[in-house]
N, C-alpha and C positions, 0 to 999 in steps of 0.2 A: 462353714467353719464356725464354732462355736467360739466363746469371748477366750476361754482360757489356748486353746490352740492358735488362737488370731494372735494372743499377747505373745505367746512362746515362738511364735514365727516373726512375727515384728522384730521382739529381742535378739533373736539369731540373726535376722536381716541386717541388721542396727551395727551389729559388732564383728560383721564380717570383713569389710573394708579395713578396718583398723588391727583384726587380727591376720591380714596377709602383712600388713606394714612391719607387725614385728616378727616375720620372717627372719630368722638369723642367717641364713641364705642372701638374702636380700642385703648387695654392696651398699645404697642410697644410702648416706649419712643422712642424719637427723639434726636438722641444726635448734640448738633452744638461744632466741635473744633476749636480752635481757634489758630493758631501757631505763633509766632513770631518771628521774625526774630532780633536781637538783638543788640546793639551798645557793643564791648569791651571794656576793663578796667571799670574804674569809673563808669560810664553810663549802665553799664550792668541791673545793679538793678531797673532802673525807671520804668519797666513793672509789675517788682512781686510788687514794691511799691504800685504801683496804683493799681494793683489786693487784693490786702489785706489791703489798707486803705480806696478804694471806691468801687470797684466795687463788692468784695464779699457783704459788708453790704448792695447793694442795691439788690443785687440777693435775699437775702436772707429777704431782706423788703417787695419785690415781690414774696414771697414766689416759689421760682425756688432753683433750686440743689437738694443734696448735689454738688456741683462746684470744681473741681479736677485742680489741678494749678502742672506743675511739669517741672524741670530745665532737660537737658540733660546728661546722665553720658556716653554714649557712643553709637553712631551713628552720627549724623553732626557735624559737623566739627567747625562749626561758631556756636557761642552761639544763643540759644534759648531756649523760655517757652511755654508749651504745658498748654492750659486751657481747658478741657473737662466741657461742661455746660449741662445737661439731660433737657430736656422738654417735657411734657406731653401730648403735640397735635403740630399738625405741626403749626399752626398757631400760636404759642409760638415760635417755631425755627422760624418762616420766617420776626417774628415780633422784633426781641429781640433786636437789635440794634437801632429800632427807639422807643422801652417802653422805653429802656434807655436814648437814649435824650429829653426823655419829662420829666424824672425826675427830678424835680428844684435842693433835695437836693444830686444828682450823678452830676449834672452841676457844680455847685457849689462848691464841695468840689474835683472835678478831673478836676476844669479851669489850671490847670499849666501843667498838662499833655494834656489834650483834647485841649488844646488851642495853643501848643508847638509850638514855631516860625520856619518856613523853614531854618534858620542860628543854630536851637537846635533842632531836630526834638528829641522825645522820642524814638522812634524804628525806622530800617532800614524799613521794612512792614510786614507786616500779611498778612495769607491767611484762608481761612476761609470754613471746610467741614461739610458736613452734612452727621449722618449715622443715618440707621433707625434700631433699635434693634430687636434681633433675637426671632423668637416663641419661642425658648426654654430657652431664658431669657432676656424676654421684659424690665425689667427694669435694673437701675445704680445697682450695689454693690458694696458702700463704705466698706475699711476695715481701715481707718486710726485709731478707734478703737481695733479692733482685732488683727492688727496686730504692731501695736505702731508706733512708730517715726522712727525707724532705719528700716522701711520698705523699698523694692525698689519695682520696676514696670517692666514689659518689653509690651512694644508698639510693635506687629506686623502687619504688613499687609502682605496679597495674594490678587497677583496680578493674574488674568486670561486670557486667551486669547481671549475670547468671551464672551459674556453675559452668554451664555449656559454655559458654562463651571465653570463660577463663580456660579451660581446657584444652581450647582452639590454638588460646595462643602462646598455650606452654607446647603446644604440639609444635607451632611454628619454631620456637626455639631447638625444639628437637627434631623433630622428621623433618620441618624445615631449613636446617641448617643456618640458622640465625647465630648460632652463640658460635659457630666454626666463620662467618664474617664478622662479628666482633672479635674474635682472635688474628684475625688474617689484616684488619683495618686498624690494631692497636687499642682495641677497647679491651682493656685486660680483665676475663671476670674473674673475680675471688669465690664467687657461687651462686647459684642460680636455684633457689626454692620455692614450691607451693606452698602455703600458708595451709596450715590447717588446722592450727588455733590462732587467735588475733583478730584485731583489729580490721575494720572495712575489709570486710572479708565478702564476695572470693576475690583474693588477688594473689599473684606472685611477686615476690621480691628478687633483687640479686644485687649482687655487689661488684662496682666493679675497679681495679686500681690504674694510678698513672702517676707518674717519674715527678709531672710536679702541672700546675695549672695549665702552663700554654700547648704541653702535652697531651691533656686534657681535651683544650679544643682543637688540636689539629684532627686527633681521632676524632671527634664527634664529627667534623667536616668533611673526614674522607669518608665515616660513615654514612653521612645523608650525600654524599656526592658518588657512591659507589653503584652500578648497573645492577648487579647480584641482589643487593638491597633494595632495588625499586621495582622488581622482576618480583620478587618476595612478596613486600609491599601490597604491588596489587593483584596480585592472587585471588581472586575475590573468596575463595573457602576461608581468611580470615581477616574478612572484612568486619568491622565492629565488634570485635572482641576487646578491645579494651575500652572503658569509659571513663577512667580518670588515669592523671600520672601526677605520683608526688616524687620528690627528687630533694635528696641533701646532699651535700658536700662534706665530708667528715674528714675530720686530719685526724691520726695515729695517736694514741699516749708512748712514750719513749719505751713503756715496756710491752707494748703489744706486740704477740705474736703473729701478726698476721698481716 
C-alpha cells in the first residue's frame, strides 16, 4: 500500500467509530459535563447564578435537558459545580456551545458573566467531558421529583487500564446485569456513561441518587451483602477491569433538574 492509500485508509479507519455514534437511529443519549472550577468566598455563587438565571431557560427554550446542576459535598477540595446537560444525537453534544452563542436572548441576558473582565474573571476554568450512555440505560433519569430536595447524589468514576479492560466492565453493567441489582438493592442510577472525551481516560462514569445520606448507606450495604452481587463479582471474565475508583458526593442546586 503506498503512503497516500495507507493515509486515506487510516483517516477512514479513524472516523468510523464516531460516525456510527452519530447515528440518528441510535436511542443512547449523549451526555456533555461541564465542571467548574470556582472563585472562593463571595464569588463562589457567580456560576450557579448564571446557570439558573440564563442558561437553564435557554436549555430549556432549546428544548434540551432535563439539565442537572450540582455543588460538591465531598471530594475536591477547592469549590466547584458539576452541570450534567443529556443530548439526543451527537451533533447536539458537539454543537452546544456555539447553539448558545447564537442565541440573542442567552447573549444578552448572561453579558456580565459571558463578557467578565480578565481584572474579574467569573470562574477559575472549566473542563468540559463527553460520555455516551449505556445500552442498558440509554437515557438521563431525573429523580428531583421522586426523591425531593433533601436528595444527595454520588458521582463515580472507573478508571481502567486498557481500553479492553474498560469495556469488560461496562459489559458487566450491561450483559452482566449489574445496573438491574443497583435498582433492585436501592442504588438509584441517574446514568451510567463511557467517557470518550475526558479526563483519566478509559473510564466510565455514572451517577447515582438517594433520599438522603443514611439511605445512601443502607444501599451500599445491601449492595455488598447481596449473593447476585458476589456470583457477579467473581466471574472471573471481569476480573481486573477496573484500576482505580474515585467517588464524590454531590448535593443538588435548588434549581437543578435532575
Amino acid at each position: 500500500m503506498n503512503r497516500r492509500h495507507f493515509i486515506a485508509a487510516s483517516g477512514a479507519a479513524a472516523t468510523l467509530p464516531f460516525a456510527s455514534l452519530a447515528n440518528h437511529s441510535n436511542p443512547r443519549q449523549f451526555l456533555e459535563v461541564i465542571i467548574y472550577h470556582l472563585h472562593p468566598g463571595l464569588r463562589r455563587g457567580l456560576v450557579a447564578d448564571f446557570y439558573r438565571d440564563v442558561a437553564l431557560p435557554t436549555y430549556r427554550r432549546l428544548g434540551i435537558g432535563p439539565v442537572g446542576t450540582f455543588s460538591v459535598m465531598h471530594g475536591p477540595t477547592a469549590p466547584s459545580l458539576f452541570v450534567v446537560v443529556p443530548h439526543d444525537t451527537l451533533e447536539s453534544a458537539a454543537n452546544a456551545a456555539s447553539t448558545l452563542r447564537q442565541d440573542a436572548t442567552y447573549l444578552q441576558e448572561g453579558e456580565a458573566f459571558l463578557g467578565a473582565p480578565l481584572s474579574d474573571p467569573a470562574y477559575v476554568r472549566h473542563e468540559r467531558l463527553l460520555l455516551h450512555a449505556f445500552t442498558d440505560m440509554p437515557t438521563v433519569e431525573p429523580q428531583a421529583e421522586a426523591l425531593g430536595s433533601e436528595r444527595i447524589f454520588e458521582w463515580r468514576r472507573y478508571e481502567s487500564h486498557s481500553r479492553r479492560a474498560g469495556q469488560k466492565k461496562i459489559a458487566m453493567f450491561n450483559e452482566g446485569g449489574e445496573i438491574a441489582i443497583f435498582r433492585r438493592v436501592g442504588l438509584i442510577p441517574v446514568f451510567f456513561g463511557d467517557m470518550l472525551f475526558g479526563a483519566s481516560m478509559p473510564n466510565l462514569t455514572y451517577l447515582l441518587a438517594f433520599e438522603n445520606m443514611a439511605e445512601r448507606e443502607a444501599a451500599w450495604q445491601r449492595f455488598l451483602d447481596d449473593p447476585e452481587w458476589h456470583a457477579l463479582r467473581d466471574d472471573p471474565q471481569y476480573a481486573d477491569t477496573v484500576s482505580n475508583i474515585a467517588s464524590y458526593l454531590l448535593a443538588p442546586t435548588s434549581f437543578s433538574e435532575i
